[in-house]
N, C-alpha and C positions, 0 to 999 in steps of 0.2 A: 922479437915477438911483442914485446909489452912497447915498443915506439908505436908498432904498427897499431895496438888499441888506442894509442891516445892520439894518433893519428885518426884514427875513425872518428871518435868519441868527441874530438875535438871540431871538427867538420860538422856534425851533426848540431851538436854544443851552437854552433854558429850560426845554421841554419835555423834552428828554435830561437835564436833571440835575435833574429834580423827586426831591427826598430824603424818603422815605417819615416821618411821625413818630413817636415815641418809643412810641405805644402797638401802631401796627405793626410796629415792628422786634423788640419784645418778645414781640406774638403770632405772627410768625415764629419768633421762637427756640424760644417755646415746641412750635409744632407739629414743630420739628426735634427737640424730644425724644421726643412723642408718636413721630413716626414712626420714630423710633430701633432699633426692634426689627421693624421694617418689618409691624403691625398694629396699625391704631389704630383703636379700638373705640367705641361710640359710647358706653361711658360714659366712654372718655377725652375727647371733642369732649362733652359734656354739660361734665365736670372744664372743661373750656377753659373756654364758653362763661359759667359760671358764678363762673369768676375774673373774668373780664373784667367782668360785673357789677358783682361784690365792689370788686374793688383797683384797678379804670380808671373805675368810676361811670358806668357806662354803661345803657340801658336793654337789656333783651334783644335788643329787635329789632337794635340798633347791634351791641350784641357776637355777636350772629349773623352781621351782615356783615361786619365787622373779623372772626372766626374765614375764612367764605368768599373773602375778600378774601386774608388771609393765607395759606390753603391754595394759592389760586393763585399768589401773588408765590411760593411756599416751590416748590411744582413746577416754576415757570420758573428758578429761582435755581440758578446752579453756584456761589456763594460768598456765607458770609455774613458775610462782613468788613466789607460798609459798613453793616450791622444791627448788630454788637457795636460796631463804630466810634459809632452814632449815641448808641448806650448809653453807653458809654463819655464822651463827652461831654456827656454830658445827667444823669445819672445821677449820684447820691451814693451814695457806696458803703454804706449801709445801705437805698440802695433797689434796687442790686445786689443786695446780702441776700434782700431779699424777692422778687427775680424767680428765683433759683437755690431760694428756699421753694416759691415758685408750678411751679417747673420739677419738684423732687422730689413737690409734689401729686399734679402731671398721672401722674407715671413710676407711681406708687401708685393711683391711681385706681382699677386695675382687680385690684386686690389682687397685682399680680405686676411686682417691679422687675426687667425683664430685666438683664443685664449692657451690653448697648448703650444702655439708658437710664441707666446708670449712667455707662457711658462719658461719654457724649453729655453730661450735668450738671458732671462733672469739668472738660472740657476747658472748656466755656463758662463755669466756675466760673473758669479759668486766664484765658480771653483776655478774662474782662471785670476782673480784677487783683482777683481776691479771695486772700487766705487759704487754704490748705487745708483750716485751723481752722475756717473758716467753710461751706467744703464740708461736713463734717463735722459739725457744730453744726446744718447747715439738713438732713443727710441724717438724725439724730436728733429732731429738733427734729416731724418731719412724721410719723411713725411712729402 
């Protein structure tokens, strides 16, 4: 009787701490930039869909579910600490570099960097432990 609880309990256990992967946690971040200026336009979700391509290797169809996939975790999420966290751990800091380039893409995409998508690049620029140098460098760099 008591295998069979921890057999349950342990199942369950697993299912509550499924940790999303590195390429999700990234296309969440990104769509927190997208939505940054609270309208995202569908040549910013085209800019997504077509990094995801590019720098994740994916085929369209994938990086169209990973972008829908992400837009839903990103609506349900009041925090995204254990997304920069996965980064954070997973992540070389020159391939931080390239997701803070991929972030300032998206903000540009539609020819208009709001100042909340500026915001919104900064700070995830700070909590994934970049440089400001390198804020800077990737906010030039994508022009």
């Amino acid at each position: 009787m008591m295998n069979l609880f921890k057999k349950i309990f342990k199942k369950r256990d697993h299912a509550v701490n499924k940790i999303p992967n590195t390429n999700l946690s990234c296309a969440i971040l990104l769509i927190e930039v997208s939505y940054a200026d609270f309208n995202i336009s569908d040549i910013e979700i085209n800019s997504i869909i077509n990094l995801f391509v590019e720098k994740f290797n994916l085929s369209k169809k994938d990086a169209e579910w990973l972008n829908e996939e992400a837009k839903s975790l990103h609506e349900d999420a009041s925090c995204l600490r254990k997304y920069i966290k996965i980064i954070n751990e997973n992540y070389s800091n020159l391939q931080k570099k390239d997701l803070i380039n991929m972030a300032w893409q998206i903000a540009r995409a539609d020819n208009v960097v709001d100042k909340h998508e500026e915001h919104r690049i900064r700070k995830l620029s700070e909590l994934l432990h970049l440089n400001h140098s390198d804020f800077i460098k990737a906010k030039i760099n994508t022009k």
